[in-house]
C-alpha positions, -999 to 999 in steps of 0.1 A, spaced: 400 732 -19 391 694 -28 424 684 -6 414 712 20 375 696 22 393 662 29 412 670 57 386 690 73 365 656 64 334 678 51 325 689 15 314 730 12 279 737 -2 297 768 -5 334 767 -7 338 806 -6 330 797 35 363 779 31 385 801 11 375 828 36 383 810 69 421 797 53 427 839 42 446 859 65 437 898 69 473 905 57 461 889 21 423 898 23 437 934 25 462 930 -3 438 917 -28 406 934 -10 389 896 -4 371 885 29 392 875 59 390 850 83 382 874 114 346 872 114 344 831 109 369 828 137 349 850 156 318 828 155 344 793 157 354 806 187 321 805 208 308 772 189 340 753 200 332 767 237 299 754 234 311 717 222 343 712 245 319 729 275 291 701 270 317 672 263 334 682 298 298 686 312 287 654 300 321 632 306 327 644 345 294 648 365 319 651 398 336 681 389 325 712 401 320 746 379 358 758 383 382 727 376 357 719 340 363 755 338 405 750 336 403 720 318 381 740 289 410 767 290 433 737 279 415 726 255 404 757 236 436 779 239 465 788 210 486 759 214 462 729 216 442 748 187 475 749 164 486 716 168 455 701 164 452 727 128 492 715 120 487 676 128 457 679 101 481 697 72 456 727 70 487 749 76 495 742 39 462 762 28 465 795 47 462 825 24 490 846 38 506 886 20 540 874 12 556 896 41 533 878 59 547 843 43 587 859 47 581 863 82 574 830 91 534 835 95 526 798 84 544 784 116 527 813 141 507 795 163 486 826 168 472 824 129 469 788 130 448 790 163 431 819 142 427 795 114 413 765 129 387 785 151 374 796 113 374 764 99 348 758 122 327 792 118 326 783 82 316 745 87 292 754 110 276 778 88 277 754 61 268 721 72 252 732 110 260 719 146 264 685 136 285 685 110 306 711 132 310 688 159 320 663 139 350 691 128 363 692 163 360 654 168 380 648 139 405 675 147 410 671 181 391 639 198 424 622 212 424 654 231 393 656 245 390 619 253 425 616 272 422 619 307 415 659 307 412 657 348 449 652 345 454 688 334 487 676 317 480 658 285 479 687 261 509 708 257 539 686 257 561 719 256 546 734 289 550 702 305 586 696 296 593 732 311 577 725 338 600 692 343 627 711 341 624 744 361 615 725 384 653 704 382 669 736 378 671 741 338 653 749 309 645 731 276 665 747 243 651 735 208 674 734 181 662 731 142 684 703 129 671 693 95 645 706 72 635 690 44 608 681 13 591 706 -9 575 741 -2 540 731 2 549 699 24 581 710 44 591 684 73 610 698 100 632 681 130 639 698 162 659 683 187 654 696 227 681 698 252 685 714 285 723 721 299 739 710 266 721 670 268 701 663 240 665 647 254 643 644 224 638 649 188 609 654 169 597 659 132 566 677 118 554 693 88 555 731 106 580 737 133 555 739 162 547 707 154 578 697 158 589 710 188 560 696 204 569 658 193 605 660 205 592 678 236 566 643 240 598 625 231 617 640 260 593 634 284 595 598 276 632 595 277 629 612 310 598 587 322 625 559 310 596 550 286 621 558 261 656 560 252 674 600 251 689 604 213 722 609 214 743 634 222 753 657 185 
């Protein structure tokens, strides 16, 4: 948990907070311990409350329903699991081991899950403040890029978007994984019609996929050069 609390960038009054929010139901209900359902349900509504007033506060021009799709960005599954995976709290989840055999570290839907209790339980623990700082920490390159762009979040959407758009669509191929259980690093490279466009490494795969889909977009921008074809 002392590793955990250093990530997160907050020490527990109460660590059971944070041994809760990092348990999945599938272990809570195997050894009949609290969850993380209820935290994430109040992390939920306390990370709509900051990312509303930061939008309110940053774009005074903006009327009620483009602040309302940029908040969508910024609080939905994909943002929420990268910004959980980039911080290494991944390695902490509690997970049943058929939970951990099927590949439930690298769901986005329990890391989303995850990160939204992380912030119950800080919140509950250390109050707004110390919450706010959570989300800042975890996700304030996010929410100070240019969110009026609509396109700075999910590298993976906007790749596919690229691409339909030409016709094709983006394949991502594991091609290395590597380092020890608790730390793996994964590569994915991303191709569409058999040309390799970008690779990308990361210590879960989503992570992954989402730095060689950034990668790609470069090589496409000419901001960068294409790997080359396996």
């Amino acid at each position: 948990m002392t590793e955990a609390e250093s990530l997160i960038g907050y020490t527990f009054s109460d660590r059971q907070l944070l041994t809760q929010a990092l348990t999945h139901p599938s272990y809570g209900g195997d050894h009949h311990v609290p969850h993380y359902q209820r935290l994430e349900f109040l992390g939920d509504a306390v990370l709509e409350l900051y990312v509303s007033e930061q939008l309110y506060r940053a774009y005074p021009a903006l009327g009620e329903g483009k602040l309302t799709r940029m908040r969508a960005d910024l609080v939905r599954e994909e943002t929420l699991a990268f910004a959980l995976t980039r911080l290494g709290l991944n390695r902490f989840i509690r997970l049943s081991v058929g939970e951990e055999k099927s590949g439930g570290r690298d769901k986005p839907s329990i890391q989303c899950d995850v990160m939204e209790a992380v912030l119950g339980a800080v919140y509950l623990d250390g109050g707004p403040r110390q919450a706010g700082d959570f989300i800042a920490r975890a996700m304030g390159d996010l929410l100070n890029a240019d969110t009026s762009k609509e396109d700075h979040l999910d590298f993976k959407s906007r790749l596919q978007s690229v691409l339909q758009a030409a016709g094709s669509m983006p394949e991502y191929e594991l091609t290395e994984a590597k380092g020890p259980a608790h730390a793996p690093v994964f590569t994915y490279l991303v191709k569409a019609d058999g040309r390799a466009l970008g690779t990308g490494s990361g210590h879960s795969k989503q992570q992954a996929q989402l730095a060689a889909a950034e990668n790609a977009l470069k090589a496409l921008s000419g901001t960068q050069d294409p790997p080359q074809d396996p």
